[in-house]
N, C-alpha and C positions, 0 to 999 in steps of 0.2 A: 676366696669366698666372697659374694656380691653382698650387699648392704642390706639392711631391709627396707623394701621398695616403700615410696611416701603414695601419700602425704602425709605428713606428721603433723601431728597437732599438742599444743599447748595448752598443757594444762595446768596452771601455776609454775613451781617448778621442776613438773614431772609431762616428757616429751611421750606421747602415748604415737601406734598404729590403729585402726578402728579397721575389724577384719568379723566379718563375720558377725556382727552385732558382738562383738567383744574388743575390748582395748588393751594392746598388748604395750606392755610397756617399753620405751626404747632407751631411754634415758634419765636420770633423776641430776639436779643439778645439786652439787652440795651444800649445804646449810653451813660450813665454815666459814662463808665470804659472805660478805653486806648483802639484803636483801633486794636492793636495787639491781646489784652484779649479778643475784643468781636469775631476773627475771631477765636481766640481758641476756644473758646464758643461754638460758632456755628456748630464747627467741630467735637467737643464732640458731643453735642447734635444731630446732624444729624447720628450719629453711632449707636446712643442707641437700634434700632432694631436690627442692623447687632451686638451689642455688647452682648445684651441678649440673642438671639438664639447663639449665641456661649458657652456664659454662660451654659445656657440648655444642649448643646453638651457633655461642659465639665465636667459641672455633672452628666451622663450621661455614659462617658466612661473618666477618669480621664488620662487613659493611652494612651489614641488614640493620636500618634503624628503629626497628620493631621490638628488634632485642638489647639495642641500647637503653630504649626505653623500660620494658620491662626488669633490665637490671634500674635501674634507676628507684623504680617504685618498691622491688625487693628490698633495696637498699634502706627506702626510708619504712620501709614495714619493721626490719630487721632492727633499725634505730628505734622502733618504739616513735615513730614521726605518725601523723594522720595520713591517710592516702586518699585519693578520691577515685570514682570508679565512673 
């Protein structure tokens, strides 16, 4: 069975789909682990389409530095770092 297709977005620490002028929900991170951990959580998890079609990319053309990059900037998005655009 295939995943449900992103982009996922974050919304505290509830991973939402937005389809149809509705948000479906994808994920909810738990509230047993420190608050810091669950918005990490969340921020992983909301990437995991943007992080797998990257994956794909890079397996794909290993040498493409296009996609070195954009894993780079995922990376610091996913740590909660600033990115520039």
């Amino acid at each position: 069975m295939p995943h449900t297709p992103g982009p996922w977005t974050q919304h505290g620490i509830t991973i939402v789909r937005e389809g149809r002028g509705v948000e479906y929900p994808i994920a909810h991170c738990s509230d047993l682990v420190p608050e810091g951990e669950q918005l990490a959580n969340a921020r992983l998890i909301a990437k995991a389409p943007e992080m797998l079609s990257l994956l794909r990319q890079v397996v794909a053309d290993p040498w493409d530095n296009d996609c070195r990059d954009q894993a780079r900037a995922l990376l610091r998005e996913i740590k909660g770092e600033e990115t520039t655009a």
